[in-house]
VMD Tcl script that draws the C-alpha trace (Angstrom):
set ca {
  {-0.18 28.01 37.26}
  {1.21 27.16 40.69}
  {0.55 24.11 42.49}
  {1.26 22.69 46.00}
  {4.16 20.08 46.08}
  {2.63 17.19 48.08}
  {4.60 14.09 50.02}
  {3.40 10.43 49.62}
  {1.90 11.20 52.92}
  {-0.46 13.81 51.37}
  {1.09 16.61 52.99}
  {2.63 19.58 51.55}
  {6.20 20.71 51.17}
  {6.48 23.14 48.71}
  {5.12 24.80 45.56}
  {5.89 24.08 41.86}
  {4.94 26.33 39.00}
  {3.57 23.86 35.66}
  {4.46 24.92 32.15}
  {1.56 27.50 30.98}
  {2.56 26.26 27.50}
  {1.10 22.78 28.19}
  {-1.02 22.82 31.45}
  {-2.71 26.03 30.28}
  {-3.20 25.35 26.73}
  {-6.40 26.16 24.33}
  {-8.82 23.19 25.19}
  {-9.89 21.51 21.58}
  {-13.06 19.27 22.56}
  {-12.83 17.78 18.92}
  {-9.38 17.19 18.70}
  {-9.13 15.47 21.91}
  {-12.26 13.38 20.20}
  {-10.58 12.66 17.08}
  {-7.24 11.57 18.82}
  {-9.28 9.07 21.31}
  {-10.96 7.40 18.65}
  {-7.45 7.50 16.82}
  {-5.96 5.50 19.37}
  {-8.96 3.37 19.94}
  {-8.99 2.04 16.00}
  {-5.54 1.72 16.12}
  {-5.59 -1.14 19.03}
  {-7.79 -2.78 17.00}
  {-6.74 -6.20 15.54}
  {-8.15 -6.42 12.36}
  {-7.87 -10.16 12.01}
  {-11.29 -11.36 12.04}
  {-11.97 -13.33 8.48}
  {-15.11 -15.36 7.12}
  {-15.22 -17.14 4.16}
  {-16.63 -16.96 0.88}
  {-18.34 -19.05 -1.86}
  {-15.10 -19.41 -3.82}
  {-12.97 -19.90 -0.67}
  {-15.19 -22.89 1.18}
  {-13.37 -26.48 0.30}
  {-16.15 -28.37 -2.40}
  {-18.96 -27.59 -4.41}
  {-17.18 -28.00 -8.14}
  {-19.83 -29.82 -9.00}
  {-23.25 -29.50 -9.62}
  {-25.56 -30.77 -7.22}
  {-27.92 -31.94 -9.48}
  {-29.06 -31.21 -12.87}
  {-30.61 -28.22 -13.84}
  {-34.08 -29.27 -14.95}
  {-36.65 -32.17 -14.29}
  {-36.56 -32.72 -10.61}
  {-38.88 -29.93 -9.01}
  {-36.24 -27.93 -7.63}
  {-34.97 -24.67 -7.46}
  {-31.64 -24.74 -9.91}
  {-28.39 -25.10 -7.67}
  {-24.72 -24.65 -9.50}
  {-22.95 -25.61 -6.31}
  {-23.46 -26.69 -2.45}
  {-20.81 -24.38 -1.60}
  {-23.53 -21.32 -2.04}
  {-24.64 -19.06 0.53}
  {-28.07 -20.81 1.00}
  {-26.28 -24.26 1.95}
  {-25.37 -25.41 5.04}
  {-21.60 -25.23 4.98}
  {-21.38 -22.82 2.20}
  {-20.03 -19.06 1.95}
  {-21.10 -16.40 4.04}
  {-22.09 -12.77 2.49}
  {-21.70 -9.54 3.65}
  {-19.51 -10.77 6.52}
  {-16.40 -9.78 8.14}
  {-12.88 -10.05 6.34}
  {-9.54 -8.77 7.47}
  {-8.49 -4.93 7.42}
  {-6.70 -2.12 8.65}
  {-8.22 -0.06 11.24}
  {-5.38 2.80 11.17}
  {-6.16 6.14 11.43}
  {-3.75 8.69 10.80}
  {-3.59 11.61 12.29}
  {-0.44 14.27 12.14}
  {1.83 14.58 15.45}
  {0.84 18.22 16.10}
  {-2.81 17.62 15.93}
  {-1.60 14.87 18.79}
  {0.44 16.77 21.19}
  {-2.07 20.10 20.71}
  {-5.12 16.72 22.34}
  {-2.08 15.55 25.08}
  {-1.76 19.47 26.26}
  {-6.02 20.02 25.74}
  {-6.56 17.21 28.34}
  {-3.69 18.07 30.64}
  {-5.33 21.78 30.44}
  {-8.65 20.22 31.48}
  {-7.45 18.19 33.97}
  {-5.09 21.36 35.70}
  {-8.04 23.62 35.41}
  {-10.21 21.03 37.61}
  {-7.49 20.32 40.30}
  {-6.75 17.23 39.10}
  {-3.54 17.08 38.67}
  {-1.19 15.83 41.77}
  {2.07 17.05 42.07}
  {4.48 14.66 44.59}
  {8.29 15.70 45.54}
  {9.37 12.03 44.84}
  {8.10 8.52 43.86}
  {9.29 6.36 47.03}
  {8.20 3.72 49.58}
  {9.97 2.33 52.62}
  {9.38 -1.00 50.63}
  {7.45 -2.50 47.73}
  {4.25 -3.55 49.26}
  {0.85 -2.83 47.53}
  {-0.71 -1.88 51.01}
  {1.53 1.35 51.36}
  {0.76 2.39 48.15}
  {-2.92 2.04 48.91}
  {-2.22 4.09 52.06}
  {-0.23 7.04 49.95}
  {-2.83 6.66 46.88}
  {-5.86 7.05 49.61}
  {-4.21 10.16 50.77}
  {-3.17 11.91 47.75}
  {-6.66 11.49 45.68}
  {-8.64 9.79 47.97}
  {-11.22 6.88 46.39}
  {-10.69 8.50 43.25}
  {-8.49 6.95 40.15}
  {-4.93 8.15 39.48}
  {-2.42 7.82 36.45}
  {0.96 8.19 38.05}
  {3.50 9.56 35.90}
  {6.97 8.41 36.43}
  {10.01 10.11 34.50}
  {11.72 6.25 34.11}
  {10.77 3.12 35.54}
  {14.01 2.37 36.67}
  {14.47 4.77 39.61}
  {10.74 4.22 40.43}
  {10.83 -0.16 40.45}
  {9.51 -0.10 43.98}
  {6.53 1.88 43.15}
  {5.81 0.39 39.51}
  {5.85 -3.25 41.81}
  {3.82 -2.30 44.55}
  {1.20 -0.45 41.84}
  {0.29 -3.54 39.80}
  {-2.84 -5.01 42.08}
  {-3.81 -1.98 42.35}
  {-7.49 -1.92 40.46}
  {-7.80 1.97 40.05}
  {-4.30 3.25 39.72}
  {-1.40 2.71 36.98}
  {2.10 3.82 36.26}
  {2.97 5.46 32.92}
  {6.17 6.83 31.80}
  {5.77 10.58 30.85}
  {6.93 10.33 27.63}
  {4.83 7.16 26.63}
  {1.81 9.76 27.70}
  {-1.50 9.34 25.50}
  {-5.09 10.48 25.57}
  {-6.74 7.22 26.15}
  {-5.22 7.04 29.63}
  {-5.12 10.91 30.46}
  {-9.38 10.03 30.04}
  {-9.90 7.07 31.75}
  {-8.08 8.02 35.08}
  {-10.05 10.96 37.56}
  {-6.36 12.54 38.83}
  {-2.80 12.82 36.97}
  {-0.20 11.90 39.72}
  {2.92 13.71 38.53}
  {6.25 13.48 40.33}
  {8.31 17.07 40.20}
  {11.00 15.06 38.37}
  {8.71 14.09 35.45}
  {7.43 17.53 34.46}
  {10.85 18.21 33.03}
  {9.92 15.02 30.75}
  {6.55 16.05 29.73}
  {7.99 20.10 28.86}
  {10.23 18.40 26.65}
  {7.62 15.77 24.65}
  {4.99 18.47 24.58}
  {6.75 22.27 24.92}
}
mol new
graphics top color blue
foreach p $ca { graphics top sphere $p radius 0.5 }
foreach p [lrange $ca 0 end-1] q [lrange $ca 1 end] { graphics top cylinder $p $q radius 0.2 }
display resetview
């Protein structure tokens, strides 16, 4: 597949041809299901906790004796049906992890990038740079590279790229990645992959 190599003015300079291993890869619906909910589960905490009967502070003792006053036999105020007792069938602490083998992860990574390359989505720019740090050129470059649209912009380090990881932060709809920390939940949520020439070498080599 060969793409035009665009400027940060939206203009372009040359053409770039993407790996056909990754950015023209079988498209797995399921597997690029099973790896979003994956990740999804994963972020997820865990740490929420109620208490029991036998774990609520009290109720050794019976509240009053078992026959001769009318009421319904208690063994302890620390029961469900009190006020301040135990809760049932409530939320306790656990592990959310899903596993799910590397292969089956890289074959969802190369099934979205497929997707997104076969629907033009993907952005290829020459280099990452800005006369100077300031979240209104970025704007200006973003507007003319995808438009109103939402972009995940790739970067191959963050180092060499400080300027434009600074000057991307306010900015709502966009977000820098390194191309080796790439994952499905963010190759999803964005409309257009922004991907600097420089950082396809770093994607062939995590995915190829």
């Amino acid at each position: 597949m060969i793409i035009d190599v665009k400027n940060m003015k939206g203009e372009k300079v040359s053409e770039v041809e993407l790996p056909e291993a990754i950015f023209e890869a079988p498209i797995y619906i399921d597997l690029m299901h099973q790896a979003y909910v994956r990740q999804m589960a994963n972020a997820r905490l865990g740490t929420h906790e109620t208490k029991t009967r036998h774990e609520v502070a009290g109720g050794g003792k019976k509240p009053f004796k078992q026959k001769g006053t009318g009421r319904a036999r208690q063994g302890s105020i620390r029961a469900a049906q009190w006020k301040g007792g135990g809760r049932v069938h409530t939320p306790h602490m656990r592990d959310y992890t899903q596993a799910m083998p590397k292969k089956m992860r890289r074959a969802a990574l190369r099934s979205a990038l497929s997707v997104k390359a076969g629907e033009s989505q993907i952005v290829v720019v020459d280099e990452l740079k800005l006369v100077e740090p300031k979240t209104r050129l970025m704007a200006l470059a973003l507007n003319a590279l995808v438009g109103s649209s939402s972009a995940l912009i790739l970067v191959p380090d963050v180092e060499s790229t400080a300027d434009v990881v600074r000057a991307t932060n306010n900015l709502p709809d966009a977000k820098i990645l390194r191309a080796n920390y790439l994952n499905i939940r963010d190759l999803l949520s964005f409309d257009h992959v922004i991907l600097p020439v420089a950082a396809i070498e770093t994607i062939s080599a995590y995915l190829g």
